[in-house]
C-alpha positions in Angstrom: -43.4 -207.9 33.9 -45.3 -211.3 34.6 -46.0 -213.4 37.4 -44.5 -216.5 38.2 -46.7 -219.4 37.0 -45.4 -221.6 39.3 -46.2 -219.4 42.9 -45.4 -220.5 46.3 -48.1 -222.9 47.8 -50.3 -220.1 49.3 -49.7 -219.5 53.4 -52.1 -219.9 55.5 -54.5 -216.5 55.8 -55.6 -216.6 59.6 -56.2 -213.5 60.0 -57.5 -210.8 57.8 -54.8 -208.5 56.4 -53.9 -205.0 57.4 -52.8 -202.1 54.9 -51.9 -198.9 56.6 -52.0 -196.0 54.2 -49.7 -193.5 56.0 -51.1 -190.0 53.7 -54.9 -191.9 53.5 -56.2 -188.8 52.6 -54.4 -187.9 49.7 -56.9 -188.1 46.7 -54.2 -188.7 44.2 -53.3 -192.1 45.7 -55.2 -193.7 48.4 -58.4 -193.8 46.1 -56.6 -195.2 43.1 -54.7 -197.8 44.9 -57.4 -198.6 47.2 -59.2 -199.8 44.2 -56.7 -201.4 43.0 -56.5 -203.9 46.0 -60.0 -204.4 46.0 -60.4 -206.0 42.5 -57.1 -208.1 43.9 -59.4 -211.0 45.5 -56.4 -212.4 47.2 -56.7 -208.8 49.3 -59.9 -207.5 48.5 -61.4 -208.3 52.2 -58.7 -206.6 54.2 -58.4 -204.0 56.6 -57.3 -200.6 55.4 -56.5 -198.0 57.7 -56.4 -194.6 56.7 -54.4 -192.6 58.4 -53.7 -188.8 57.9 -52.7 -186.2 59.6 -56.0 -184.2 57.7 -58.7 -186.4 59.2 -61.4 -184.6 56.8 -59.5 -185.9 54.2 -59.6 -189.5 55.0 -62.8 -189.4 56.1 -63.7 -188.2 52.4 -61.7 -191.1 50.8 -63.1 -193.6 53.4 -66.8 -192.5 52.3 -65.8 -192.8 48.8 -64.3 -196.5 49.4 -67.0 -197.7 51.3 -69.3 -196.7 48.6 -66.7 -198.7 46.0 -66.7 -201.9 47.9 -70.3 -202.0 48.3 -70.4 -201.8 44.0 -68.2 -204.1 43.9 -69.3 -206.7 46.3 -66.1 -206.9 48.6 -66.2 -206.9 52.1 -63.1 -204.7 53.3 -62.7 -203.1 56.6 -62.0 -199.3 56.2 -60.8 -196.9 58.8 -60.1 -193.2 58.8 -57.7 -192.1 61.7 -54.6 -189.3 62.5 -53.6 -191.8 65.2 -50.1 -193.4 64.3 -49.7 -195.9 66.5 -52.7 -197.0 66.5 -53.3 -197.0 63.0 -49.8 -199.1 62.4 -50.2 -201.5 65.4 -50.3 -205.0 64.0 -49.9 -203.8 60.5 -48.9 -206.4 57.5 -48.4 -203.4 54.9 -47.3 -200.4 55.3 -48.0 -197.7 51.9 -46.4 -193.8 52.3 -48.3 -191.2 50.0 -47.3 -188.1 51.8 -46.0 -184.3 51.1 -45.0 -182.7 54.5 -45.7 -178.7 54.1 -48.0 -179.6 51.1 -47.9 -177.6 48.2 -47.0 -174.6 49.7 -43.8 -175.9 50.6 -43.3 -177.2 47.3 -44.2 -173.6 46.3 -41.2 -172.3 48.1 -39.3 -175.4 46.9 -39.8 -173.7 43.5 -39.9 -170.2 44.0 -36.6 -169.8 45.8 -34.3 -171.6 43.7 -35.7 -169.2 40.2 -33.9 -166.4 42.1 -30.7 -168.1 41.6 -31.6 -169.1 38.2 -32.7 -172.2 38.5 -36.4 -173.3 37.0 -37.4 -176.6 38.5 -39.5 -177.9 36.8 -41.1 -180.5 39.3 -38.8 -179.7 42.2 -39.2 -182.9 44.0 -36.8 -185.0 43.2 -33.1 -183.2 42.5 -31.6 -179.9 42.9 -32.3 -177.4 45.6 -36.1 -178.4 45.6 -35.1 -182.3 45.9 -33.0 -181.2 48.7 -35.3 -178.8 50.9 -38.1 -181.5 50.2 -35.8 -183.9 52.0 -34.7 -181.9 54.5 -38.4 -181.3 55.7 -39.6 -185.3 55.2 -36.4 -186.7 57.5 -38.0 -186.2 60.7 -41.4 -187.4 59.5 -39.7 -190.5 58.2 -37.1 -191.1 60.4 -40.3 -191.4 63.0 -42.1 -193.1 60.9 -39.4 -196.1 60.2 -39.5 -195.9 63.7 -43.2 -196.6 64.6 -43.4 -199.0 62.0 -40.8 -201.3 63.7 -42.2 -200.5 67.3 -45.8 -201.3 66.2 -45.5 -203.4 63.2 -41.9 -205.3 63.6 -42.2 -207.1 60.0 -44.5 -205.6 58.1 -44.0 -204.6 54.4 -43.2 -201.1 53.8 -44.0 -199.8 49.9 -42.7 -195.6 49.8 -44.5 -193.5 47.0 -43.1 -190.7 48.4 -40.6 -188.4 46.6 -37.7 -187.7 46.7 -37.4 -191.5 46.3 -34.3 -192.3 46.3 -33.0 -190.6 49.8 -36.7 -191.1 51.8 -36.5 -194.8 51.0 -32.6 -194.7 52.2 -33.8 -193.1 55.7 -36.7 -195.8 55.9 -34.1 -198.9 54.7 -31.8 -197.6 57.7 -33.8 -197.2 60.2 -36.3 -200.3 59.7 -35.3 -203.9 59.3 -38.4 -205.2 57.5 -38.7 -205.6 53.8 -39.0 -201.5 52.5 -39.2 -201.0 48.5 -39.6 -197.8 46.8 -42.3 -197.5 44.1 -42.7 -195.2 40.6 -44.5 -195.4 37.5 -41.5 -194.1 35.4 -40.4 -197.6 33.7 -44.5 -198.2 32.8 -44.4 -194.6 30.8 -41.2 -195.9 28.4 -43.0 -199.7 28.1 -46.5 -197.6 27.0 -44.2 -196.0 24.5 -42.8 -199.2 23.0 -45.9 -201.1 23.2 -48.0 -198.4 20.9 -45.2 -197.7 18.9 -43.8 -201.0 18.0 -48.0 -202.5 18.4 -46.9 -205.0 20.5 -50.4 -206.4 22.2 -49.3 -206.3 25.6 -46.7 -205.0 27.7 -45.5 -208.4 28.7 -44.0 -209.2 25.5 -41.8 -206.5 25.7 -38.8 -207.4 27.4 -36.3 -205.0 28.9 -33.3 -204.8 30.8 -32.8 -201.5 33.0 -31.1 -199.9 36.0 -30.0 -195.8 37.3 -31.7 -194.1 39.5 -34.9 -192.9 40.6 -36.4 -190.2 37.2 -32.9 -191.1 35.9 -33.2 -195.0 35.0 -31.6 -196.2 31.8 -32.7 -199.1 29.3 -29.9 -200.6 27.5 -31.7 -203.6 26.4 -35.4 -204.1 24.6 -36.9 -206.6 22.9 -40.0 -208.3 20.9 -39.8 -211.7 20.6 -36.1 -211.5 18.9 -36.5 -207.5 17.3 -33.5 -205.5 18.8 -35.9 -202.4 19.7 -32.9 -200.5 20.9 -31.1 -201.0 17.8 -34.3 -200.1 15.3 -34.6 -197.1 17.7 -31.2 -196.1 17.0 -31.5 -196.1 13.3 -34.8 -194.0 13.4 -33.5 -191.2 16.0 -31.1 -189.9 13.3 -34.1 -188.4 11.5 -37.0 -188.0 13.7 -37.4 -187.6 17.3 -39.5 -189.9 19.9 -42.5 -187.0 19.8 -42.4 -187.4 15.9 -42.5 -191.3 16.2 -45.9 -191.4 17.8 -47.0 -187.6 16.8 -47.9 -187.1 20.1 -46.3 -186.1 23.6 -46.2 -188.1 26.3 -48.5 -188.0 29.3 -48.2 -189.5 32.6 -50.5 -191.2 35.2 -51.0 -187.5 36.4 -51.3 -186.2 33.1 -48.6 -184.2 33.2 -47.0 -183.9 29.6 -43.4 -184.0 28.1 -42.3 -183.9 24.9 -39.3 -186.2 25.4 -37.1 -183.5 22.9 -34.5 -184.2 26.3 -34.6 -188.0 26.2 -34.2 -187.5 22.1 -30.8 -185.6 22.5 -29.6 -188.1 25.5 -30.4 -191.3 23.1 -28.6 -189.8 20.0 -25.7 -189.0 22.6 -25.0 -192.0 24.6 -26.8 -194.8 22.7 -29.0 -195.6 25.5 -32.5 -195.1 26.1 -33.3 -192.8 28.9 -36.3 -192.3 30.9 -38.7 -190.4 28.6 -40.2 -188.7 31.0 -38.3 -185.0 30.3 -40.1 -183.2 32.9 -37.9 -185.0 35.6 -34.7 -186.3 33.4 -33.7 -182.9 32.4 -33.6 -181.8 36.2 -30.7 -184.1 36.2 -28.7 -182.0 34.5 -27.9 -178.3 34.7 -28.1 -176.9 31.3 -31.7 -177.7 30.9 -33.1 -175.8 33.3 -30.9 -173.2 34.3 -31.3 -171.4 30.8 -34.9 -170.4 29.6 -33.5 -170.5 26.4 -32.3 -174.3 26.4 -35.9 -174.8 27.8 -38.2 -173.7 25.3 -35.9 -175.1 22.4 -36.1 -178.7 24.2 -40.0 -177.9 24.6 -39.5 -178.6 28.8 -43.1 -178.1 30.1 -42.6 -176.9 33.9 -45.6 -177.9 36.2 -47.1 -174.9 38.5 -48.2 -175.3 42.1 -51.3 -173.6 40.9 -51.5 -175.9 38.3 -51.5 -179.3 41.3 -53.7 -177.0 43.3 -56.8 -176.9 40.5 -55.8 -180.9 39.9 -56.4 -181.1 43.8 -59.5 -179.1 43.8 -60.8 -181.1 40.5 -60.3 -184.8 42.3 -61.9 -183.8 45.9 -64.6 -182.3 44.0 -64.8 -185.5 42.0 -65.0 -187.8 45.2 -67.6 -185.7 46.8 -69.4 -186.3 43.7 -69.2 -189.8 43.5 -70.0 -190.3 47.2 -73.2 -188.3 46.4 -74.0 -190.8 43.8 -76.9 -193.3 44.8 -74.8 -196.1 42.8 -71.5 -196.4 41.3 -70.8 -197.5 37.7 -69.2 -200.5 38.2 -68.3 -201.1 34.2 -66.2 -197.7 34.9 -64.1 -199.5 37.5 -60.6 -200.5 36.5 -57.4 -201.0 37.5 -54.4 -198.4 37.4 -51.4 -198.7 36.3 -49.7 -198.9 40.2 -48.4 -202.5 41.2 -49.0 -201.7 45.1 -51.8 -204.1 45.1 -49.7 -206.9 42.7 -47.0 -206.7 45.2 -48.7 -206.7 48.3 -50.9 -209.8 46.3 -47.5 -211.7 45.7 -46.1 -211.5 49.3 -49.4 -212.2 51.2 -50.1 -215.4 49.0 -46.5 -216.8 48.6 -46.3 -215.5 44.9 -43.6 -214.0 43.0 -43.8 -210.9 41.5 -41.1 -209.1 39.1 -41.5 -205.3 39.3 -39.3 -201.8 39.2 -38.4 -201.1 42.6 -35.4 -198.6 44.6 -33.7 -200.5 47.0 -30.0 -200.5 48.5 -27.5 -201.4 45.5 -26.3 -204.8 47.2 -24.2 -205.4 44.0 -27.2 -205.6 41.2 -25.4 -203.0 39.6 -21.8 -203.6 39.6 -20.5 -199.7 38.8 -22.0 -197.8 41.6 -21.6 -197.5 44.8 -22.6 -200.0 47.5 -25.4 -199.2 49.7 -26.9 -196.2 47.1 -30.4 -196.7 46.4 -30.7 -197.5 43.0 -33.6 -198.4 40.6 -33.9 -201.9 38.8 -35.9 -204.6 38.8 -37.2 -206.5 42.0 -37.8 -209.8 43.2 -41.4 -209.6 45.0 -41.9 -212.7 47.4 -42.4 -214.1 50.7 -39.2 -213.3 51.6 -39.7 -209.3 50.5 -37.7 -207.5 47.9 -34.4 -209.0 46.1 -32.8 -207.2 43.4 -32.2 -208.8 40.6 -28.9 -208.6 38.9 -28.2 -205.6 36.4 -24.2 -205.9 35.8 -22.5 -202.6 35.0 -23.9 -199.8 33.4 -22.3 -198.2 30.0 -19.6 -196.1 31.4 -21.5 -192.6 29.8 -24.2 -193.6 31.7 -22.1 -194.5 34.8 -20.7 -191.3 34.8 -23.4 -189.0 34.9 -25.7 -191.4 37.7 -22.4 -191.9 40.1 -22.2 -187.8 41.5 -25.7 -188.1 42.1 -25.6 -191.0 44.2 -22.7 -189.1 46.1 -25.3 -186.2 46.7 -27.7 -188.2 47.9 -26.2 -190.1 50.1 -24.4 -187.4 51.5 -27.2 -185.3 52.4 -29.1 -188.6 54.1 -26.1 -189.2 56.2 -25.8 -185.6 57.3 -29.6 -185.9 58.3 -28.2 -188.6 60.3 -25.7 -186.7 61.9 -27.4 -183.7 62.4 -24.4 -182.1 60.5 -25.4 -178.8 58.6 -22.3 -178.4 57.2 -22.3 -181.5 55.9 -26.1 -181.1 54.4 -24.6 -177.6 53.1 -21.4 -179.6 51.0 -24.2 -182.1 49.1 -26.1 -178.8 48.1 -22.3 -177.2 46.9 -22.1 -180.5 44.8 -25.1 -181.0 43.4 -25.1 -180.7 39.5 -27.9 -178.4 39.1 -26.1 -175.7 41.7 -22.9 -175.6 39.3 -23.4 -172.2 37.8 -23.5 -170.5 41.6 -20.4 -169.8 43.3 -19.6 -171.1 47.4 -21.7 -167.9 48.7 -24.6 -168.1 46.8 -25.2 -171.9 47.4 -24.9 -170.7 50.9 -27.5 -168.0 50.8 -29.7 -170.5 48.7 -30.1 -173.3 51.5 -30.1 -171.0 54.4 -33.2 -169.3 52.9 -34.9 -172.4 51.6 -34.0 -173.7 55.9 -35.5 -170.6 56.4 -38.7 -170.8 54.6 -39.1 -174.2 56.2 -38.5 -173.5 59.1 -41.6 -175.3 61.1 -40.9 -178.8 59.3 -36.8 -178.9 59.4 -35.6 -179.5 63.0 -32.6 -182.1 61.9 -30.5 -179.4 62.7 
C-alpha cells in the first residue's frame, strides 16, 4: 500500500482546509484520527469542525486536541458544534463516525434477534442487527448526503460508519462528490502476514483482494516472488492460523478472534478470507445460530456492556490527559487509519492506493453492477477509482452474490419507502434461513418496534 513516487505537482493551497467530523465526539475515532492528520504536515494546520449531536462530547475531544496540537507544535483550527449546516458549509472533507440510538440500540439490535436464535455477535453489519442498524441510519444519512451537497457541493466524503456497505450506497446515491467507505479489516490480515512470514514492512507484501465489506477475500499474496497463498495452503492441512502465530488476533479495538472460522473457510475454498471471525462468521448462518458450532469454532461475541466499560475507559482517559500540564509527545503516533493519507493525497495532488467500498463499476467482473463492493482504490485529485479485480473464484462468488442482493434490496426499499419490500430482504437474508415467513415477520416488526423514535422511512 505505497504512495506514488511520482505525485501530482501539488495545487495551489489558498485557503486553509476544512475537515468536518460528522460524530466529533465519538472518543473511539475523532481523537485517533485527529492525530493522525496532525502529524500529516500537508494537513496539520487545517480546520476541523467537530460536530455532534452530544455537544459535551466534542467539547471534551476539542479540549483534548487543542492540548495535542499545542505538544506538537501545529497550528490547527478546532471547533466543537451540533450545528450541521454550519459545521459543513464550505467543507473540503467530510469524515462520518456515527451510531444513531447508540449502544442501546445496538443492545436491542442484539437482544432481539437471540429470541429467534440468532447470537450476533457484533450485530452491525449483517443479519437482523445489520438490518435494524440500517433501517435507523437512513434518514440520518439520507439528510446528511443531502446537507453535504447543499453546503459543501464537492467535498470529499470518507464513511466509517457501519453497516458499510448499504450507508455508503445511500450516501453514493444521493451525493455526487467523491464518497468512499473506510475499514481496517484488510490491515488485520497484512499484520498477520507480515509477523508471520517476518516481512519488515507491510509494503512488501503484495496482495490482490475484492468481496464485500467483513467478507473480503485474498486470492493472491506475495513476498518478493514467495507464493504466500500457496505456502499457506500447505500448512492449513495441519495447523490452523491461531496455531501459526500462537496467538489470537486482535483488532484496532481490541476485540479478539481466534480465526478457527477463517481456518475452516481457507481449507474449504482455497482462498483466504478475512481473518477477522468475529464478523466473517455472521456471514453465514450455521455459525451463529447454534451455540454449539460457536464454542467449537472459539467465536468470541462482543457485549454492549462490554463497549460500554471501553466507552467509560477512553472518556475517562481524555479527561485525564486534558488534565495533564504537558503531553508526552514521544507517546504520540500514528494509527493504523488512512483517513489522514487519503485526505493528504487528494489535497496535495498525490496518489494514494488504499482498501475502499465503492459502487462495483466493473472492478469486479462477477457481481452485480452498482453493489458496493470492497477492493482496492485509486486515491487522487480526481477522488476514488477502483482499480480492477477481475472475477472472483466462483465458491467465493457464490456465497458474496445473495448478500449483495440483500443489500441492495433493503437500500432501495429505504428509497421507496416500501416496507414490504424492506420485509422481503430480511426473508432472504442468510442468517434468517432457519425461521419460517411468520417469524421473520414478527422479528422485523419488533426490532421497527423497538426503534421506533429513529425509523421513520416508513
Amino acid at each position: 500500500m505505497k504512495k506514488n513516487s511520482n505525485p501530482l505537482p501539488p495545487k495551489t493551497m489558498s485557503k486553509r482546509c476544512k475537515i468536518v467530523f460528522v460524530g466529533g465526539g465519538s472518543n473511539a475515532w475523532t481523537p485517533n484520527i485527529v492525530k493522525d492528520m496532525f502529524l500529516t504536515p500537508d494537513i496539520s494546520d487545517a480546520e476541523y469542525v467537530l460536530l455532534d449531536i452530544n455537544k459535551p462530547a466534542a467539547d471534551l475531544n476539542k479540549a483534548y486536541l487543542d492540548k495535542l496540537a499545542h505538544t506538537l507544535e501545529v497550528k490547527p483550527r478546532i471547533v466543537a458544534t451540533n450545528h450541521q449546516a454550519q459545521a459543513l458549509k464550505g467543507a473540503n472533507y467530510v469524515v462520518i463516525t456515527i451510531s444513531t440510538g447508540g449502544l442501546k440500540a445496538m443492545a436491542r439490535d442484539l437482544a432481539i434477534p437471540e429470541d429467534y436464535g440468532i447470537y450476533h455477535t457484533v450485530g452491525d453489519t449483517s443479519g437482523p442487527g445489520g438490518w435494524a442498524r440500517f433501517l435507523r441510519n437512513f434518514n440520518v444519512f439520507r439528510k446528511l448526503a443531502d446537507d453535504i451537497g447543499r453546503y459543501a457541493p464537492g467535498a470529499v466524503v470518507l464513511n466509517y460508519t457501519n453497516p458499510m456497505v448499504t450507508l455508503t450506497d445511500v450516501l453514493s446515491r444521493v451525493y455526487d462528490g467523491p464518497v468512499v467507505g473506510l475499514c481496517h479489516g484488510l490491515f488485520e490480515n497484512l499484520r498477520f502476514l507480515q509477523k508471520f512470514y517476518k516481512a519488515k514492512s507491510e509494503d512488501d507484501i503484495v496482495v490482490k483482494y475484492a468481496g464485500l465489506n467483513h467478507f473480503f477475500w485474498t486470492t493472491e499474496a506475495k513476498i518478493g516472488n514467495r507464493d504466500l497463498i500457496a505456502d499457506l495452503k500447505r500448512r492449513i492441512r495441519t495447523q490452523s492460523f491461531t496455531d501459526m502465530l500462537r496467538s489470537a488476533l486482535k483488532d484496532a479495538f481490541g476485540f479478539s478472534s481466534h480465526r478457527e472460522v477463517a481456518t475452516e473457510l481457507f481449507r474449504r475454498t482455497g482462498v483466504l478470507p478475512y481473518l477477522g471471525d468475529r464478523h466473517t462468521c455472521e456471514y453465514f448462518p450455521w455459525y451463529i445460530t447454534n451455540k454449539k458450532n460457536m464454542r467449537e469454532y472459539r467465536i468470541v461475541r462482543t457485549s454492549v456492556k462490554e463497549r460500554q466499560k471501553q466507552f467509560v475507559n477512553r472518556t475517562k482517559g481524555l479527561r485525564r490527559l486534558v488534565r495533564l500540564q504537558k503531553l508526552d509527545r514521544d507517546q504520540i503516533t500514528r494509527s493504523r487509519e488512512t483517513a489522514a493519507d487519503i485526505i493528504e493525497a487528494h489535497w496535495s495532488g498525490k496518489t494514494f492506493i488504499d482498501v475502499g467500498n465503492v459502487p462495483n463499476v466493473g472492478q469486479v467482473s462477477n457481481l452485480p453492477m452498482g453493489a458496493v463492493l470492497e477492493t482496492a482504490v485509486r486515491v487522487d485529485r480526481n477522488g476514488f477509482s477502483p482499480i480492477s479485480f477481475g472475477a472472483l473464484p466462483p465458491v467465493v462468488q457464490g456465497m458474496c452474490e445473495p448478500w449483495t442482493r440483500v443489500y441492495t434490496m433493503v437500500v432501495d426499499a429505504c428509497f421507496r419507502k416500501d416496507r414490504n419490500q424492506a420485509f422481503q430482504a430480511l426473508r432472504l437474508d442468510p442468517v434468517c434461513s432457519h425461521l419460517n415467513g411468520k417469524q421473520v415477520e414478527e422479528l422485523g416488526n419488533r426490532l421497527l418496534k423497538a426503534h421506533k423514535p429513529f425509523i421513520k422511512v416508513f
